[in-house]
N, C-alpha and C positions, 0 to 999 in steps of 0.2 A: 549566390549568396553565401558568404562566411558562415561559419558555426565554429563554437568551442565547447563542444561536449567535455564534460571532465567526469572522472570515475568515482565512486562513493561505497562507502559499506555502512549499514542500517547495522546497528548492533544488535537488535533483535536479532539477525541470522543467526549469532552465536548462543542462543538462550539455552540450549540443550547442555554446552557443556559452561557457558554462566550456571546456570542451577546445580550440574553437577561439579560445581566448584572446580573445574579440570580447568578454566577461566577466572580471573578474574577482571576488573574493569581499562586495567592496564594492558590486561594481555589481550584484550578483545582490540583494544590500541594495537596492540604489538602486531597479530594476523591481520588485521587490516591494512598496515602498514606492506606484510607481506607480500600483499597481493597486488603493489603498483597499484592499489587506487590510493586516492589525496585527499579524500573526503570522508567525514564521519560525520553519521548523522545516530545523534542519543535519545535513550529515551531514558530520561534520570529521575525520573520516577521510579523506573527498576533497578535502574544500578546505583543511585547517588544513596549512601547512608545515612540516614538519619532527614532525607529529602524535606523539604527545601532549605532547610536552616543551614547548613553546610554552604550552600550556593550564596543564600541572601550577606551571610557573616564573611563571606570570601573565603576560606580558609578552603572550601574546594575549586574553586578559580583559579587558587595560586597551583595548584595540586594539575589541574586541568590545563592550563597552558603552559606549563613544567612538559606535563606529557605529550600535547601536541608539537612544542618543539621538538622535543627527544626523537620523536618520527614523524616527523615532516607530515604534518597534519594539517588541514583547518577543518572548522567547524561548517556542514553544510545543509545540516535541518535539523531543527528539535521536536522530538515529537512527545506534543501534549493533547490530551485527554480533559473533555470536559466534565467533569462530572457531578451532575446537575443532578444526581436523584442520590445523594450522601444519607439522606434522611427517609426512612422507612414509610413516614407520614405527608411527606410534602415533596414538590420539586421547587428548586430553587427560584429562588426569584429572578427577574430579567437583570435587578440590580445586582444582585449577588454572581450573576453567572457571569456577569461584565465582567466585577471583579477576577472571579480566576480568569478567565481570559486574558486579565492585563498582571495579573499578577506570574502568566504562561509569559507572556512577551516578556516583560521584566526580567524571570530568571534568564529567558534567552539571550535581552543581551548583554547580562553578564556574562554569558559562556560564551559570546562574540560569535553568536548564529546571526543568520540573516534572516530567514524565515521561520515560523513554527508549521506544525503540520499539525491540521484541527480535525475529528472525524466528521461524516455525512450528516450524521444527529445532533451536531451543532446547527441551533437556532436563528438561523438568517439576522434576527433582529440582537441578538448576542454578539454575531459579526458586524456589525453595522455598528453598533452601540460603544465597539473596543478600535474605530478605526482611527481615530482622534489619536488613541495613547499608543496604538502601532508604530503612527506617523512620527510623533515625538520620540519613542525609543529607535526607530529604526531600523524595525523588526518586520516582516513581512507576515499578513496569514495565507497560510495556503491549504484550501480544503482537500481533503483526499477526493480522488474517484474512483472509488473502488467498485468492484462488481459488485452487484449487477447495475451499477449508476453508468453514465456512461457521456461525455462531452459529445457537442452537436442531438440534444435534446431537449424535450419541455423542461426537463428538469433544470440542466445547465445554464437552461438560457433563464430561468426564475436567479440564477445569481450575476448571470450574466446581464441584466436588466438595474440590477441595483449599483452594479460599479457603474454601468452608465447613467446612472440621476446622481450616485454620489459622486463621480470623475476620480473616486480612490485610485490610487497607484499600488496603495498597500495589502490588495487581496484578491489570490488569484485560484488557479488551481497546481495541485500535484497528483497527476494521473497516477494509478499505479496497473502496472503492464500486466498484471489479472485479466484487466477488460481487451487485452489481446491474445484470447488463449483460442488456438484455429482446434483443440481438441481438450478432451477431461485428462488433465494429468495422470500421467501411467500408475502415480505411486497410488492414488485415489482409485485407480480403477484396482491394482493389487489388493489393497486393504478390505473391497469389497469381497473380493473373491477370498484373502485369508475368513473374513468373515462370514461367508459359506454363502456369498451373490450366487446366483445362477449363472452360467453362461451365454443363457437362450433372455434371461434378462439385462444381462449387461449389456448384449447387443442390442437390444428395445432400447436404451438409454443413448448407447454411443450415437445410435443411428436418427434417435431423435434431436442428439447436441448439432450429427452432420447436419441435418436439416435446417436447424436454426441460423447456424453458420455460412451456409449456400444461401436461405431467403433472405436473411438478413433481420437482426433479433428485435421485437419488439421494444421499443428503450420507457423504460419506466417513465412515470409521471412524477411534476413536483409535486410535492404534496405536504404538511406538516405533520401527517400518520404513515411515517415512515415503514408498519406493518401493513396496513390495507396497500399502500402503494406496491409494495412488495410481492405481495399475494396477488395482485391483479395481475403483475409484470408477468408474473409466473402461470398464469391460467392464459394470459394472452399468447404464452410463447409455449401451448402443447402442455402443462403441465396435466393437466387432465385426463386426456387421451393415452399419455405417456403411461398414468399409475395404472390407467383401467388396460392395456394393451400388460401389462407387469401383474395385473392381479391373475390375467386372464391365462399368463405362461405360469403361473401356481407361486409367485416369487413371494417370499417370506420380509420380514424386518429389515437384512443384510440386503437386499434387491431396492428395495422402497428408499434405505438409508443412501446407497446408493445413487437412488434416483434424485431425490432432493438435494443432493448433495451439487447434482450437475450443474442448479443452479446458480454457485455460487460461481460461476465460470461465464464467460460472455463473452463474443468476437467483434470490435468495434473495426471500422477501415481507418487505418494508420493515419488518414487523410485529416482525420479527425484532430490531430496533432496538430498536423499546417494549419489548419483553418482558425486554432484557438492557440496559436503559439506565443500571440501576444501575453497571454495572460498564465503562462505553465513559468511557476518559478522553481520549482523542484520538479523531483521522476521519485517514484519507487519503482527499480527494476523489478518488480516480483518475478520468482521462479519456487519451482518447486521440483526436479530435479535435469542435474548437467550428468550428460554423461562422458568416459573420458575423450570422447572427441567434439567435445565442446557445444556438441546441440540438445537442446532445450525441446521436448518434444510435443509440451503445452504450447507454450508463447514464442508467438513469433517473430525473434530478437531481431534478426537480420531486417527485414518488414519496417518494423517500430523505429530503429536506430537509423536508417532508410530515412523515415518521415522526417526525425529530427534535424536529421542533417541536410536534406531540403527546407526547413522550416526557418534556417540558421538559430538552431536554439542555441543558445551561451547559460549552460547550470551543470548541475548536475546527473546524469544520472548513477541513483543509489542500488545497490544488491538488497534485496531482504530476500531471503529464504525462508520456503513456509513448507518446506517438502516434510520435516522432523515429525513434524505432528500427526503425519503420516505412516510415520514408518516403528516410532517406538515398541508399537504394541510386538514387532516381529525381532529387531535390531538396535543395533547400538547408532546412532545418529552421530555423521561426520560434518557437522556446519564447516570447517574451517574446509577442507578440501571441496565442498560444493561451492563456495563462497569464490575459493581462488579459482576453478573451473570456468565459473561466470562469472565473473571478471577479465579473464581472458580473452570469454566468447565477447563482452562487451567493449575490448581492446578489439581485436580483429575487424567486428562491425563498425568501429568510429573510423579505424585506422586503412580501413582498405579502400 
C-alpha cells in the first residue's frame, strides 16, 4: 500500500522564543521553512494581532499567503480552542458553542486550511451540531488524542459510533504521538530531580510507567466528566499503590509531582494507527526532547512512522515541542534547533 506522508511544523514549538520576541510570526515561517518541512500548522489565536478581525477583514490573508509563498508553505492544521466557560457564571450554550465552532472553520478557510484541530473537551453534541457548516466550508474537524485518551477504546469508539449514524466525512481524529511514549521523558524526569525528587522515588515511578507499558495501560472510558473519567484511568493503571509505595520511601511534593505527572504519558500499540487510519486527517508529532543523533527517547518515532506507512496514510505529520516547558526553570530553550533535529528524525523514518 502507497503512503504520502509530508512533514509539518506546529508553531506552538516556537513559543519560547515567540514570547521572547527573538521570533516573530514571519520568522516562525521562516525556521519552518528551514527545516525541509512544507507544512504549517497555526495557532492564531496566539500569533494573529488583534485576532479575529485581521483574518475576517482579510488584511491578514493577504499578509498570510504573501508568506506562504515567500517559503513554499501550505497551510496543514489550525488549531482551535473551544471555549465554552468565557463566562464566570455560566457555560455556554450548545447554540453558542455551535457558533464558535463554525465561526473556528470559517477563519480556517480563509487561511486555506483543510482541517481544524478541536480539544478532547469538545462536546460531542457541539461536533455534531457544526458538521453541516464544516461540509459547506470545506474544512475538516479533527479531535485531538491526546494522553491519556487513546484510539481503539470505549472512548474512541463513543465518536467513532457517531460518524457512523451520521456517515460524516468531515470529522476525524488527530492522534498526537504523546500516547506513544514507551518511557517519561528524560527532560521530566530531570526537572524532578532539579526539584529535589528522590532517586529511591523516581525509580518507584519509572518502574511503575515500565510496568504499565509491558501489561498494557488501562484506556480510559468515554464519559462527559472528563475529571472523574480521568481519575479512574489513573487509580485503574496503579496510581494508588504507586503514591503509597513513594509516601512509604519518605518522598516529599517534588516525588508525588513527579508521580502525577507520569500520567500524562501513555504507550498505545502503533497498531492502533492501522486499525483507525481511515479516520486520522492530521498527526501531531509530539516530542519533547531530540538529541543530536536524532533519537527521541520518550516516543517511539521509528515504531509510529512504521505504522503510518503501512496504513498508507496521505497527511501530515506535524513537529510540536513540548520539551521547553520543562527546561526553563534551569536553561535558556532552543525550539528552532530541537524542531530541525525532529524533523530530520521524521525525514529518515518516512524516507528509509
Amino acid at each position: 500500500m502507497g503512503f504520502d506522508i509530508k512533514r509539518s511544523v506546529s508553531l506552538y514549538s516556537y513559543q519560547d522564543e515567540y514570547y521572547d520576541k527573538k521570533l516573530d510570526l514571519e520568522g516562525c515561517l521562516r525556521e519552518t521553512a528551514k527545516t525541509g518541512a512544507t507544512g504549517v500548522e497555526l495557532l492564531a489565536e496566539q500569533m494573529v494581532k488583534r485576532f479575529p478581525l485581521p483574518i475576517e477583514d482579510g488584511t491578514f490573508c493577504h499578509q498570510w499567503f504573501e508568506w506562504l509563498k515567500k517559503y513554499n508553505l501550505e497551510p496543514s492544521c489550525y488549531g482551535a480552542f473551544l471555549e465554552n466557560r468565557i463566562f464566570d457564571n455560566r457555560t455556554l450554550t450548545l447554540k453558542e458553542q455551535i457558533k464558535m465552532m463554525e465561526s473556528d472553520l470559517h477563519l480556517a478557510s480563509l487561511l486555506g486550511f483543510p482541517v481544524i484541530r478541536t480539544l478532547v473537551s469538545t462536546p460531542m453534541d457541539v461536533i455534531e451540531g457544526s458538521l453541516e457548516y464544516a461540509e459547506r466550508v470545506g474544512v475538516k474537524i479533527g479531535l485531538e488524542v491526546h494522553a491519556p485518551f487513546s484510539l481503539n477504546s470505549e472512548w474512541a469508539e463513543g465518536y467513532l459510533s457517531m460518524i457512523r449514524r451520521t456517515g460524516t466525512k468531515c470529522f476525524g481524529f488527530i492522534p498526537d504521538m504523546g500516547i506513544f511514549c514507551k518511557n517519561i521523558p528524560d527532560v521530566v524526569r530531570d526537572k524532578a530531580r532539579r526539584h529535589g525528587a528522590l532517586e529511591e522515588c523516581i525509580k518507584i515511578v519509572d518502574d511503575a510507567y515500565a510496568k504499565r507499558v509491558a501489561r498494557g495501560f488501562v484506556k480510559i472510558k468515554y464519559g462527559l466528566n472528563l475529571g472523574k473519567a480521568n481519575m479512574e484511568y489513573r487509580i485503574a493503571n496503579g496510581m494508588n499503590e504507586m503514591m503509597d509505595a513513594i509516601q512509604a520511601a519518605g518522598g516529599g511534593p517534588a516525588d508525588m509531582e513527579y508521580a502525577g505527572n507520569s500520567f500524562t504519558y501513555s504507550w498505545s500499540d502503533p497498531q492502533d494507527i492501522i486499525d483507525n487510519i481511515d479516520y486520522i486527517f492530521h498527526t501531531h508529532a509530539k516530542f519533547y526532547n531530540m538529541y543530536e543523533d536524532y533519537t527521541e527517547t520518550a516516543v517511539a518515532i521509528p515504531e509510529v512512522v512504521e505504522a503510518f506507512k503501512k496504513a498508507g496514510y496521505r497527511g501530515y505529520l506535524s513537529s510540536e515541542y513540548e520539551g521547553g516547558e520543562h527546561l526553563r526553570d534551569a536553561m535558556e530553550v532552543d525550539s528552532i534547533e530541537q524542531v530541525c533535529r525532529h524533523q530530520e528524525a521524521l525525514r529518515r523514518a518516512i524516507e528509509e
